[in-house]
C-alpha positions in Angstrom: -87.5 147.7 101.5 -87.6 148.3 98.0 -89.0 151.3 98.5 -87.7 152.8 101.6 -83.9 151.3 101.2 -82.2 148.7 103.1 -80.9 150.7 105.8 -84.5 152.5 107.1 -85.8 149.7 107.0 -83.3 147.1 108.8 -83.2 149.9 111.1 -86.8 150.3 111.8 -87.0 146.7 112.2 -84.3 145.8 114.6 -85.0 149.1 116.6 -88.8 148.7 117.1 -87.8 144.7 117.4 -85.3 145.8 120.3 -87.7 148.1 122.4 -91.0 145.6 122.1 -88.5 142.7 123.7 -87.1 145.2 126.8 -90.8 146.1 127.0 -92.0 142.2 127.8 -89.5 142.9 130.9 -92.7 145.2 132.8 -95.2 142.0 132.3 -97.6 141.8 134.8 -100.6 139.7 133.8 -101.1 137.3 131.2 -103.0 139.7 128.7 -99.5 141.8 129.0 -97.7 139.4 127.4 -100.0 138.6 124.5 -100.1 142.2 123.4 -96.6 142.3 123.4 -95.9 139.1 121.7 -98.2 140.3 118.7 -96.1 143.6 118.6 -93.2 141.5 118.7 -94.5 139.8 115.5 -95.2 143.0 113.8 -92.4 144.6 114.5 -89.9 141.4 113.0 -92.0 140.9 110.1 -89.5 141.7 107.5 -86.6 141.3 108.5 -85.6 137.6 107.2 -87.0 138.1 103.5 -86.0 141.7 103.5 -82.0 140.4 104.5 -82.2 138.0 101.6 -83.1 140.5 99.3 -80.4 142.7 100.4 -78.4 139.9 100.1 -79.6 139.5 96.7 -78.1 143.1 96.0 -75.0 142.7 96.7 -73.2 139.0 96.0 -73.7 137.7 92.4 -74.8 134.1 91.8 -72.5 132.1 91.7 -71.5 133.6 95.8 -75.0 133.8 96.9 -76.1 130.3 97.7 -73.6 130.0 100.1 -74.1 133.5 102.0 -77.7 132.9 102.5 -77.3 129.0 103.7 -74.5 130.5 106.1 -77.6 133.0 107.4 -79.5 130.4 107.5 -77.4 128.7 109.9 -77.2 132.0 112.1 -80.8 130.6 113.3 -79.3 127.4 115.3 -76.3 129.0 116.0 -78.2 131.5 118.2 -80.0 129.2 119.5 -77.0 127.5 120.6 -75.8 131.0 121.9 -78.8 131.7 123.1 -80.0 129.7 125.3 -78.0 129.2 128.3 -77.1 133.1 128.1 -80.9 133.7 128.7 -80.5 131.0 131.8 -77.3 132.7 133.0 -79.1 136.4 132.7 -82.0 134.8 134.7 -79.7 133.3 137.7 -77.7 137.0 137.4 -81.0 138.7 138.3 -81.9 135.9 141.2 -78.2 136.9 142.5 -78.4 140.6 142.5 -82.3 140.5 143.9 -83.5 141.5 140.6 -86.6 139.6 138.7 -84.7 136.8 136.3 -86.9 136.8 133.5 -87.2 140.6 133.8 -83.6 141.0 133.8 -83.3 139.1 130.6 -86.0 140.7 128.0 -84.4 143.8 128.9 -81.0 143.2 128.6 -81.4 140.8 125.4 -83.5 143.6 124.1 -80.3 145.9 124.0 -78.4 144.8 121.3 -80.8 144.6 118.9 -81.5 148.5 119.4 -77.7 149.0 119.1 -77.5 147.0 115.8 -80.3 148.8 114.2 -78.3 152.4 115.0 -75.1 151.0 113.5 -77.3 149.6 110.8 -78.3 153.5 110.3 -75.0 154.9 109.7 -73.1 152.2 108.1 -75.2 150.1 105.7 -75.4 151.0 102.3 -78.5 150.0 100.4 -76.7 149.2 97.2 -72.8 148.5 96.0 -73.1 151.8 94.6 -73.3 153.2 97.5 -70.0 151.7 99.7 -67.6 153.8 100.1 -65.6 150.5 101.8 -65.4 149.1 98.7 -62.3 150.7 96.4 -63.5 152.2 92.5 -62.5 149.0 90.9 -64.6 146.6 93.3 -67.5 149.0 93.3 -67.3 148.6 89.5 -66.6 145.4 88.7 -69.1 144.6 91.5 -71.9 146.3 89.7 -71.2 145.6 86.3 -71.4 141.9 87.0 -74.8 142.5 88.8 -76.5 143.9 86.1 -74.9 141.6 83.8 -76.6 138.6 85.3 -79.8 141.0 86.2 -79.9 141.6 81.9 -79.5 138.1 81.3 -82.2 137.0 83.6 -85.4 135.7 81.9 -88.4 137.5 81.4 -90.6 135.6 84.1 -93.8 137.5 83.1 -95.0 139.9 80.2 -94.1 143.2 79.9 -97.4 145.6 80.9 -99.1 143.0 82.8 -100.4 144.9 86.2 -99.6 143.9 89.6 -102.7 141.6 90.2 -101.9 139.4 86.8 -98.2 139.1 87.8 -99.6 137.7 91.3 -101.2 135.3 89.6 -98.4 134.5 87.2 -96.9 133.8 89.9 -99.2 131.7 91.7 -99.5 129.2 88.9 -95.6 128.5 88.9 -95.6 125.2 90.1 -91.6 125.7 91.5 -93.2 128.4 93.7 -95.6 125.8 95.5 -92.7 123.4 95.7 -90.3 125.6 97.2 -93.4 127.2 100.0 -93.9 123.5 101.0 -90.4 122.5 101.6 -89.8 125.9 104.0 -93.1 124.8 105.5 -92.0 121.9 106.3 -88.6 123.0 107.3 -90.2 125.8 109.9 -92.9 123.4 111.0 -90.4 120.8 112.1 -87.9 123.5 113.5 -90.5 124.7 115.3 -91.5 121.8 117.2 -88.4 120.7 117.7 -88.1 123.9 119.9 -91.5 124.0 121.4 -91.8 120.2 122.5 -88.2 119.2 122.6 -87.6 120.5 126.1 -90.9 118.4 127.5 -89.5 114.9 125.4 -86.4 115.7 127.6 -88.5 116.1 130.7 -90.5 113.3 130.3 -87.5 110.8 130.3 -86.7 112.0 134.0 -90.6 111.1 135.2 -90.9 108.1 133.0 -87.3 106.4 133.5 -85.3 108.4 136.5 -83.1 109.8 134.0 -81.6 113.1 134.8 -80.0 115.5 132.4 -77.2 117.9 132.9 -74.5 119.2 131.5 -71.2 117.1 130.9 -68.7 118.7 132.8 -65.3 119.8 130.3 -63.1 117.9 132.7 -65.3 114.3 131.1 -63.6 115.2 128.1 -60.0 115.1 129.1 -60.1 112.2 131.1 -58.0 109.0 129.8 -60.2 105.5 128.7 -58.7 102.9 130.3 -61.1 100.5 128.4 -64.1 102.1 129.8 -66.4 102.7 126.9 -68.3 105.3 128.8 -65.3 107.9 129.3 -64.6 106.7 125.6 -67.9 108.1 124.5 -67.4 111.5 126.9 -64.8 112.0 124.9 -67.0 113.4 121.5 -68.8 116.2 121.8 -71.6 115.0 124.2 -73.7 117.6 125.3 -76.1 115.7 128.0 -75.6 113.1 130.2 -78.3 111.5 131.5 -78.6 109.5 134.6 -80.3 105.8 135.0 -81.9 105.4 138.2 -81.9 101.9 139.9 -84.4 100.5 138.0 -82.0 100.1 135.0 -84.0 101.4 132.4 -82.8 100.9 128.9 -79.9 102.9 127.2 -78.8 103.1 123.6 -75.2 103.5 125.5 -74.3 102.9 128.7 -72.6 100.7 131.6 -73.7 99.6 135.2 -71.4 101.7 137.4 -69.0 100.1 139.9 -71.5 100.7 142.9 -74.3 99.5 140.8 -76.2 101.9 141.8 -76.9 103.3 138.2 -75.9 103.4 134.4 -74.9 106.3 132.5 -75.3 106.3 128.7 -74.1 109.8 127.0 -76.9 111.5 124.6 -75.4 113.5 122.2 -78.6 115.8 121.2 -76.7 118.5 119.5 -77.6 117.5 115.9 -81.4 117.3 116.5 -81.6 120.4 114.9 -79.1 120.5 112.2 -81.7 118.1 109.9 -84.1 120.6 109.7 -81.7 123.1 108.1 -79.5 120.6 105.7 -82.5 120.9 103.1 -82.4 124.3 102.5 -79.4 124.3 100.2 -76.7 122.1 99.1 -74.3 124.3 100.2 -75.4 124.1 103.6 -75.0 120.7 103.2 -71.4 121.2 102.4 -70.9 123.1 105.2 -72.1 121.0 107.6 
C-alpha cells in the first residue's frame, strides 16, 4: 500500500476478494472449494493492516484509537448482519428453485466488487489529496500530521538496512506483547465462531433443548409477575426449550401444562469479550 497508494490497492483487494467469493457459487466437488478458499485468503491478505494504515494517514492521535476500535467492532457487527442474511439468501434460492448456498456466494460476492469500484474513484490516498475537505481542513489537517510524525521518536538508527531494522524490531519486547494479545484475541474469536454453533447443538441432543428465535411480540407483552415474560423483555436473542425431563436452567419456570420450562439465553455478548481488550476505547464504547 505504501507503494502502490491506498486506493489501487483497497481496490485490488476488495475486487479480486468480490469475484473469488461469487466464484465459490460454481462448487462442485470438494477440491473446488479448497482452491477457492486459498484464493480467498490471497486475495484478503491486506486488507485489515493495510485499512489501519490508511487510517493511520489520515486522523491524528489523539482521534485515532477510537476509529480503529470502532473498525474493529465492524467485525461482530457483520457478523450480526451477516448471518441470518446468508440464511435468508439460502431459503430465497430454495423458494425461487435456485441452489441456496449457490445463490448466496454470488450475491454476497457483489458488494464487495461494487465497493472496491467506488473505492477507485473516490478514495484519496492521502489528506492532500481530498478535494472534500475545504483549504483550511486540508491544511490544518496536514500540518498536525506531520507535526506529531516530526515529533515521533526515532525507533531505529538512521542507515541501518531493511534486515537490521527487522531485527530491531523483533527484539522490542512491546512488539511480542502486543502479537500475543491479538493472538489470543483471534484465537478465541475464532473458536467462538467455529465451535459455538455445535455447543448450541449439543444442548438439543444432550437435554431436549431447542433454540429459536424469540419472537418481537415476547417483548411487548406485560409481566403480570411471571418472571419469564419479565426476562423476554431484555434483549434475549434465544429461547430455548426444556423437554419433559426437566433438565436444569440458569432461568426458567415449569409451564402451566407442565409439559416443559423455558429459561431465556441471552447469547448475544459471547462475542463482545473477545473484542473489549483491544483498546480502552472500545471498552468505552461498549
Amino acid at each position: 500500500m505504501h507503494r502502490y497508494g491506498a486506493r489501487v490497492w483497497i481496490t485490488r483487494i476488495m475486487v479480486t476478494w468480490g469475484i473469488v467469493v461469487s466464484m465459490m457459487g460454481l462448487l462442485q466437488t470438494s477440491v473446488h472449494f479448497v482452491v477457492p478458499r486459498a484464493l480467498l485468503g490471497v486475495a484478503e491478505a491486506g486488507f485489515f493492516p493495510g485499512v489501519i494504515y490508511l487510517l493511520s494517514l489520515w486522523f491524528p492521535a489523539r482521534y485515532r484509537a477510537q476509529v480503529i476500535a470502532g473498525f474493529y467492532l465492524s467485525v461482530p457487527i457483520s457478523q450480526v448482519i451477516g448471518a441470518p442474511l446468508s440464511v435468508s439468501l439460502i431459503e430465497l434460492g430454495e423458494h425461487i428453485g435456485v441452489t441456496g448456498w449457490w445463490l448466496m456466494y454470488v450475491l454476497e460476492g457483489l458488494p464487495a466488487i461494487l465497493l472496491g469500484v467506488v473505492c477507485w474513484f473516490y478514495l484519496s490516498d492521502r489528506p492532500s489529496e481530498a478535494r472534500w475537505l475545504t483549504e483550511e481542513q486540508r491544511n490544518w489537517l496536514m500540518r498536525t500530521l506531520a507535526a506529531e510524525e516530526a515529533a515521533k521518536p526515532l525507533a531505529v538508527g538512521k542507515g541501518m538496512s531493511h534486515g537490521a531494522q527487522i531485527r530491531t524490531v523483533l527484539k522490542n519486547p512491546v512488539v511480542w506483547a502486543m502479537a500475543l494479545t491479538y493472538f489470543g484475541i483471534t484465537s478465541g474469536s475464532n473458536t467462538m465462531n467455529f465451535f459455538f454453533p455445535s455447543v448450541l447443538q449439543s444442548f438439543q441432543e444432550s437435554f431436549g433443548i431447542k433454540l429459536g428465535l424469540l419472537p418481537r411480540t415476547a417483548a411487548k407483552r406485560p409481566d403480570h409477575g411471571d418472571p419469564v415474560r419479565a426476562c423476554r423483555r431484555r434483549n434475549v436473542l434465544l429461547e430455548p426449550t426444556v423437554g419433559p425431563q426437566g433438565a436444569p436452567c440458569s432461568r426458567g419456570q415449569r409451564s402451566a401444562s407442565g409439559r416443559g420450562v423455558h429459561c431465556d439465553c441471552a447469547c448475544c455478548g459471547s462475542s463482545a469479550g473477545d473484542y473489549r481488550g483491544i483498546h480502552p476505547a472500545c471498552n468505552r464504547g461498549l
